[in-house]
PyMOL Python script that loads the backbone (N, CA, C, O; Angstrom):
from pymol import cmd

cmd.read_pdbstr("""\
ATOM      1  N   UNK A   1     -24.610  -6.935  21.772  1.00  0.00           N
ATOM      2  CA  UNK A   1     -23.393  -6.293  22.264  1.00  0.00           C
ATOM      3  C   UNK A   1     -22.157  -6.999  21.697  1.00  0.00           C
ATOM      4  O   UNK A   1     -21.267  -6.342  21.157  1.00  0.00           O
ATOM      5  N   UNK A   2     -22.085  -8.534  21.831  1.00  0.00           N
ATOM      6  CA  UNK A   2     -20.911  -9.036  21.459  1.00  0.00           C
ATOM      7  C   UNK A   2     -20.450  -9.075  19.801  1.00  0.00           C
ATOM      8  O   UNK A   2     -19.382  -9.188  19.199  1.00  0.00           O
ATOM      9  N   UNK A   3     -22.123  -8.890  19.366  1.00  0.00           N
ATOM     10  CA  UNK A   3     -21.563  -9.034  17.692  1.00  0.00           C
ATOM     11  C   UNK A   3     -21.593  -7.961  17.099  1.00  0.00           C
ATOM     12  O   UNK A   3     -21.199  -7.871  15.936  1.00  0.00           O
ATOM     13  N   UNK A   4     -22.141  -6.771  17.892  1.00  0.00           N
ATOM     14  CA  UNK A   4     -21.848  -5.259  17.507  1.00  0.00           C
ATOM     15  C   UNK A   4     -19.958  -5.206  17.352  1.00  0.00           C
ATOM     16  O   UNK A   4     -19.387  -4.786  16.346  1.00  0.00           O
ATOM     17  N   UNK A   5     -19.248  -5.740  18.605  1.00  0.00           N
ATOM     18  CA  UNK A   5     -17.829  -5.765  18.815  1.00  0.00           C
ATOM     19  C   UNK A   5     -17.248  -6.392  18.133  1.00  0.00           C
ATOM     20  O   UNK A   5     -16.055  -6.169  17.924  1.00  0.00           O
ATOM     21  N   UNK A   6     -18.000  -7.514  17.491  1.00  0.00           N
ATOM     22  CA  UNK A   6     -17.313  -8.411  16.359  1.00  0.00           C
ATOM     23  C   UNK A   6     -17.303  -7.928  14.757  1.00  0.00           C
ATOM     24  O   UNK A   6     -16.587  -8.411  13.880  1.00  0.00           O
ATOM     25  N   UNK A   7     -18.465  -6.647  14.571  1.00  0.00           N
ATOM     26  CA  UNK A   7     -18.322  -6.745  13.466  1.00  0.00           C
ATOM     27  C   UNK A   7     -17.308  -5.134  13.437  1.00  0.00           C
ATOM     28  O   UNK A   7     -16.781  -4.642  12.439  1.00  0.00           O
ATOM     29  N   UNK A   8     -17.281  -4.612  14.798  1.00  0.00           N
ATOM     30  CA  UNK A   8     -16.379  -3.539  14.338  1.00  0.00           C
ATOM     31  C   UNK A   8     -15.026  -4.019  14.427  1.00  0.00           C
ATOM     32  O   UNK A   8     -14.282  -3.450  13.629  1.00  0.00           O
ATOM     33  N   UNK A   9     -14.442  -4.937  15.189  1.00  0.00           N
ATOM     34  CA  UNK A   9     -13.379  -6.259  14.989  1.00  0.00           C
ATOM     35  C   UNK A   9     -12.953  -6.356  13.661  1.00  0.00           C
ATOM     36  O   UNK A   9     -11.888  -5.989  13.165  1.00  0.00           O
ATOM     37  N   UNK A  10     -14.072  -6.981  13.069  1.00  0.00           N
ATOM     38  CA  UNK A  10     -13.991  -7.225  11.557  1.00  0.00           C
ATOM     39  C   UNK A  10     -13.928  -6.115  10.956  1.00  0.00           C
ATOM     40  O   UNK A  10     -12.910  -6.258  10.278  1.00  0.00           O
ATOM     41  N   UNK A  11     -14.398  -4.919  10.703  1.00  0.00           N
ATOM     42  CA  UNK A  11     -14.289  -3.958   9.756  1.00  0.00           C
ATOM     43  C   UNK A  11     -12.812  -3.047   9.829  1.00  0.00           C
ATOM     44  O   UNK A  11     -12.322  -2.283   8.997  1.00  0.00           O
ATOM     45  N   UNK A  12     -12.264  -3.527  11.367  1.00  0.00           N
ATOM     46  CA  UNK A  12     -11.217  -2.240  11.445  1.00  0.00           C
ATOM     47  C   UNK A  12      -9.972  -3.255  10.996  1.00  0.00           C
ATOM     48  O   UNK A  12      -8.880  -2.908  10.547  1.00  0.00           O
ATOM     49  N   UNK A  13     -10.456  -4.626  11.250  1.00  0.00           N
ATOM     50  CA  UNK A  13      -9.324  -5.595  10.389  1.00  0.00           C
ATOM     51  C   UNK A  13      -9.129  -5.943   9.073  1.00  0.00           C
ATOM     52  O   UNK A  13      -8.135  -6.556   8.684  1.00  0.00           O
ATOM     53  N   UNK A  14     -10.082  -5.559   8.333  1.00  0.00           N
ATOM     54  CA  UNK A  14     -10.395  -5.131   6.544  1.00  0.00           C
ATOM     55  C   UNK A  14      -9.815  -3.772   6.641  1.00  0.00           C
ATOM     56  O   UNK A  14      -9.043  -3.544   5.710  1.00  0.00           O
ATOM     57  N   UNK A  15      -9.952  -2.808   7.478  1.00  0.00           N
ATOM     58  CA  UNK A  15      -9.708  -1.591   7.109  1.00  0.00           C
ATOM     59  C   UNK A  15      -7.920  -2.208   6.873  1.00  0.00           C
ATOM     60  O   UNK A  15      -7.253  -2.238   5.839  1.00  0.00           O
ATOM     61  N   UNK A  16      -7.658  -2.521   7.892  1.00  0.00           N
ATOM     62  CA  UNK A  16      -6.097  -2.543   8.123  1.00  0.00           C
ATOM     63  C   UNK A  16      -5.433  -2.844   6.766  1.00  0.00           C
ATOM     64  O   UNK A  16      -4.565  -2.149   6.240  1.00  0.00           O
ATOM     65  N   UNK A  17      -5.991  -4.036   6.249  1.00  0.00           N
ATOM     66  CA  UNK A  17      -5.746  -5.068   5.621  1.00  0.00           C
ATOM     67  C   UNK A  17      -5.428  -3.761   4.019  1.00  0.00           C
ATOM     68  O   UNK A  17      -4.356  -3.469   3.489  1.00  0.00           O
ATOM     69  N   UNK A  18      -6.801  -3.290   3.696  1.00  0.00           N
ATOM     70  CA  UNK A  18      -6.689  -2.318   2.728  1.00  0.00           C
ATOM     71  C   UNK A  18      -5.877  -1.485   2.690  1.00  0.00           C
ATOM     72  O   UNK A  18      -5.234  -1.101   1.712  1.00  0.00           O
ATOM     73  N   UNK A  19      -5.843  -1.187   3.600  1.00  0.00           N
ATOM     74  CA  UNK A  19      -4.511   0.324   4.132  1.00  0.00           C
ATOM     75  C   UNK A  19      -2.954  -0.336   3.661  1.00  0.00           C
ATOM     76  O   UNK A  19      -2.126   0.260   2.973  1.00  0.00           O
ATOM     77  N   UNK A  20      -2.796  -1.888   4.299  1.00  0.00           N
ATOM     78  CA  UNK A  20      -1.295  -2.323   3.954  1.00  0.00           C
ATOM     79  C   UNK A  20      -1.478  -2.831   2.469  1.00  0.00           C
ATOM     80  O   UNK A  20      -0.354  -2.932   1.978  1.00  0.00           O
ATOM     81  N   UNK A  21      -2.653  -3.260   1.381  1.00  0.00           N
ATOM     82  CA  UNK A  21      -2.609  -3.622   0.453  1.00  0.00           C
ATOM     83  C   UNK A  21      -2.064  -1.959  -0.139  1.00  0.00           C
ATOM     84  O   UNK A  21      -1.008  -1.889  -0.766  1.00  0.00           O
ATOM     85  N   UNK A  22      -2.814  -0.816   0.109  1.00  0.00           N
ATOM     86  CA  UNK A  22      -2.583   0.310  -0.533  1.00  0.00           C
ATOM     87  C   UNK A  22      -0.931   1.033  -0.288  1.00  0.00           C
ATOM     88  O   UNK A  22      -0.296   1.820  -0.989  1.00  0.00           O
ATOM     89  N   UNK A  23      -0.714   0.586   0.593  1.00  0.00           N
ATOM     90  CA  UNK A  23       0.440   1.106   1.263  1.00  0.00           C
ATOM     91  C   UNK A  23       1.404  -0.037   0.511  1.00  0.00           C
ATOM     92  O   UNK A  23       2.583   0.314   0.464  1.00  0.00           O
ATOM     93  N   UNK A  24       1.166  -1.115   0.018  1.00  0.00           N
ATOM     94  CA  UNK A  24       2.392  -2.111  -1.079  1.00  0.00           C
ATOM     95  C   UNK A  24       2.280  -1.536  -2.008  1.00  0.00           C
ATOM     96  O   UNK A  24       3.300  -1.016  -2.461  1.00  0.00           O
ATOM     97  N   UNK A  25       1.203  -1.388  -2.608  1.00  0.00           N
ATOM     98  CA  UNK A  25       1.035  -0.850  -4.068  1.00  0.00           C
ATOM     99  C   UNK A  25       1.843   0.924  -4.042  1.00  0.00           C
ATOM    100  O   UNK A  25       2.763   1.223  -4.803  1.00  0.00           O
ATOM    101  N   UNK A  26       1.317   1.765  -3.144  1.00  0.00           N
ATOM    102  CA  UNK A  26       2.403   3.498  -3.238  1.00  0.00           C
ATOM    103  C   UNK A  26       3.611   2.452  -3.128  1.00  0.00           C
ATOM    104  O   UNK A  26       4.091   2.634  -4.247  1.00  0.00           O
ATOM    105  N   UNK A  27       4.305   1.625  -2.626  1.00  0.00           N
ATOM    106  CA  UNK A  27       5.588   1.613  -2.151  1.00  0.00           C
ATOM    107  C   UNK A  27       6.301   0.855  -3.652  1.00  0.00           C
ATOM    108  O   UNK A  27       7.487   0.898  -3.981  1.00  0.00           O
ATOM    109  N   UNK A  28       5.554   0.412  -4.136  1.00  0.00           N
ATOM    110  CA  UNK A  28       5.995  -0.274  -5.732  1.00  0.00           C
ATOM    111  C   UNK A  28       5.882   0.828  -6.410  1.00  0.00           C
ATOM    112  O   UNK A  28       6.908   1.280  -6.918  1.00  0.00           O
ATOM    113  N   UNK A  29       4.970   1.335  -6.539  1.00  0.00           N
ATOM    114  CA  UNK A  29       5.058   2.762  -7.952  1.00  0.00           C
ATOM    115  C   UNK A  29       6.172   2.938  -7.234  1.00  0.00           C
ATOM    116  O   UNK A  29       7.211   2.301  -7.404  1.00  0.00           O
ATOM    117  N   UNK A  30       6.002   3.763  -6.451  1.00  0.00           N
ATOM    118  CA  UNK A  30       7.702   4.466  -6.009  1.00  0.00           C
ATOM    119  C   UNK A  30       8.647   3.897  -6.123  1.00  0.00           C
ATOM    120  O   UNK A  30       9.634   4.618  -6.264  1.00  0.00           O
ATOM    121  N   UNK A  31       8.851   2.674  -6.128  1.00  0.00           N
ATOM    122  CA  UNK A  31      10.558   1.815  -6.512  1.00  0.00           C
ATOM    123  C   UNK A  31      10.436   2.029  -7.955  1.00  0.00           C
ATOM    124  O   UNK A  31      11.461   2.209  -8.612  1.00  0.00           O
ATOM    125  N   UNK A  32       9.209   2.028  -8.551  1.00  0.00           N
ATOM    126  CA  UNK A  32       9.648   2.020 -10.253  1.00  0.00           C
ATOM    127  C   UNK A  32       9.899   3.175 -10.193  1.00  0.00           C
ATOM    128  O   UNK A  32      10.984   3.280 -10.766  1.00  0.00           O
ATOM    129  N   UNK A  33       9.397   4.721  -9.654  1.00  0.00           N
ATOM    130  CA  UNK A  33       9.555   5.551  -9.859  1.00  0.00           C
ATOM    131  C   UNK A  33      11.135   5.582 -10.077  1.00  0.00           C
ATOM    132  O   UNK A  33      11.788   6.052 -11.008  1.00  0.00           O
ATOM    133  N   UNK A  34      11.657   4.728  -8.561  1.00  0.00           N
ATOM    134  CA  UNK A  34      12.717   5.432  -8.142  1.00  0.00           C
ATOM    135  C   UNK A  34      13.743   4.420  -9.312  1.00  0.00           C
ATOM    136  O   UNK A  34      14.645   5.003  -9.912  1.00  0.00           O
ATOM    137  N   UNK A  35      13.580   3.362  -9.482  1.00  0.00           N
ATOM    138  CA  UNK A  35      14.191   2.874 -10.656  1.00  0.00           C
ATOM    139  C   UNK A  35      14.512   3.971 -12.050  1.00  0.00           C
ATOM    140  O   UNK A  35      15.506   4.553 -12.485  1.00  0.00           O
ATOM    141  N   UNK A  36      13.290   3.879 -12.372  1.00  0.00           N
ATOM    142  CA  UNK A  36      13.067   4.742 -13.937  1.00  0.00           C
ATOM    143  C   UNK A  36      14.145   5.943 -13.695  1.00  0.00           C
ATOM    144  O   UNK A  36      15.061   5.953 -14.517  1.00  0.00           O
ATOM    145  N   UNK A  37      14.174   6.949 -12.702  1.00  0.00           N
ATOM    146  CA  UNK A  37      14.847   7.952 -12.489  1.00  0.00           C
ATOM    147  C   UNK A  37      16.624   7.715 -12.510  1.00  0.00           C
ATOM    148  O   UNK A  37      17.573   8.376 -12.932  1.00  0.00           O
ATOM    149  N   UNK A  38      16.450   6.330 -11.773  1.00  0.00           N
ATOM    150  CA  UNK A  38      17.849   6.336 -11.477  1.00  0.00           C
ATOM    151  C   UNK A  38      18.280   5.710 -12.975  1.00  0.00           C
ATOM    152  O   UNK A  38      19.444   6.005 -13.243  1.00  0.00           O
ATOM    153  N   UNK A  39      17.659   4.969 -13.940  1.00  0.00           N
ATOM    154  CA  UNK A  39      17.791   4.181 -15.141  1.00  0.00           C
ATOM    155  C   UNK A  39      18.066   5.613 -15.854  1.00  0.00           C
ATOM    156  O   UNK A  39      19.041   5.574 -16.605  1.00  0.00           O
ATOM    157  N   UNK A  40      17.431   6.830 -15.778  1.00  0.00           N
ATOM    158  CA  UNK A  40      16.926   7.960 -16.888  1.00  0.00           C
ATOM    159  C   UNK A  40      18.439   8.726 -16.370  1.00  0.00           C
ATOM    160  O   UNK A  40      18.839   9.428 -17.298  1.00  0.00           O
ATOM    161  N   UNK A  41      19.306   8.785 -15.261  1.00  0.00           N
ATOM    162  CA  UNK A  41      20.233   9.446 -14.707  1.00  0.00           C
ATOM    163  C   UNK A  41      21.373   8.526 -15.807  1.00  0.00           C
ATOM    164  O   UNK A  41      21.964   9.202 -16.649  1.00  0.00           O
ATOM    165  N   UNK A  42      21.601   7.236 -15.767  1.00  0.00           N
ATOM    166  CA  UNK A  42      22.543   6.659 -16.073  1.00  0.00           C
ATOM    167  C   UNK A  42      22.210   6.536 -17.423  1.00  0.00           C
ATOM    168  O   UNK A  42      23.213   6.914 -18.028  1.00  0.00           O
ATOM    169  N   UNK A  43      21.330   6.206 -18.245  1.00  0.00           N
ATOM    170  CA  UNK A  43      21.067   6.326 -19.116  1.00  0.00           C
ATOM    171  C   UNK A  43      20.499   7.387 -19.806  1.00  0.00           C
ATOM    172  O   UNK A  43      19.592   7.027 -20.557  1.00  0.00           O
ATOM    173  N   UNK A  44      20.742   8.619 -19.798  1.00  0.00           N
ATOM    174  CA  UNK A  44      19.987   9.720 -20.617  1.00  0.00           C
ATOM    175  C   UNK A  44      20.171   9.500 -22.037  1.00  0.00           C
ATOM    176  O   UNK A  44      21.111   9.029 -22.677  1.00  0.00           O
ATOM    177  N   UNK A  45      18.491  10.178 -22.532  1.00  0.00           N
ATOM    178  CA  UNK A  45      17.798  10.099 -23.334  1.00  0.00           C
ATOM    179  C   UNK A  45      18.387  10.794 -24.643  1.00  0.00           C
ATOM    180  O   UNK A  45      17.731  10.808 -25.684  1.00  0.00           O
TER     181      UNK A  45
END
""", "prot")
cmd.dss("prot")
cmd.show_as("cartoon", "prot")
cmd.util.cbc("prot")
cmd.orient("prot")
């Protein structure tokens, strides 16, 4: 019982963990996105 609770403990705290690693990484593309766009506005090609 207790290490059934420990390992879903553990898995939903990896889950988390993945979710905020994935959730840094969308939030960086998107600043370059949002860079490049704003670089491509002031600087056109």
């Amino acid at each position: 019982m207790v290490r059934t609770v420990a390992v879903r403990g553990h898995f939903s705290a990896w889950n988390s963990l993945l979710r905020l690693k994935w959730a840094r990484k969308a939030l960086e593309a998107y600043r370059h996105a949002a860079i490049g766009a704003a670089a491509g506005l002031k600087f056109p090609a």
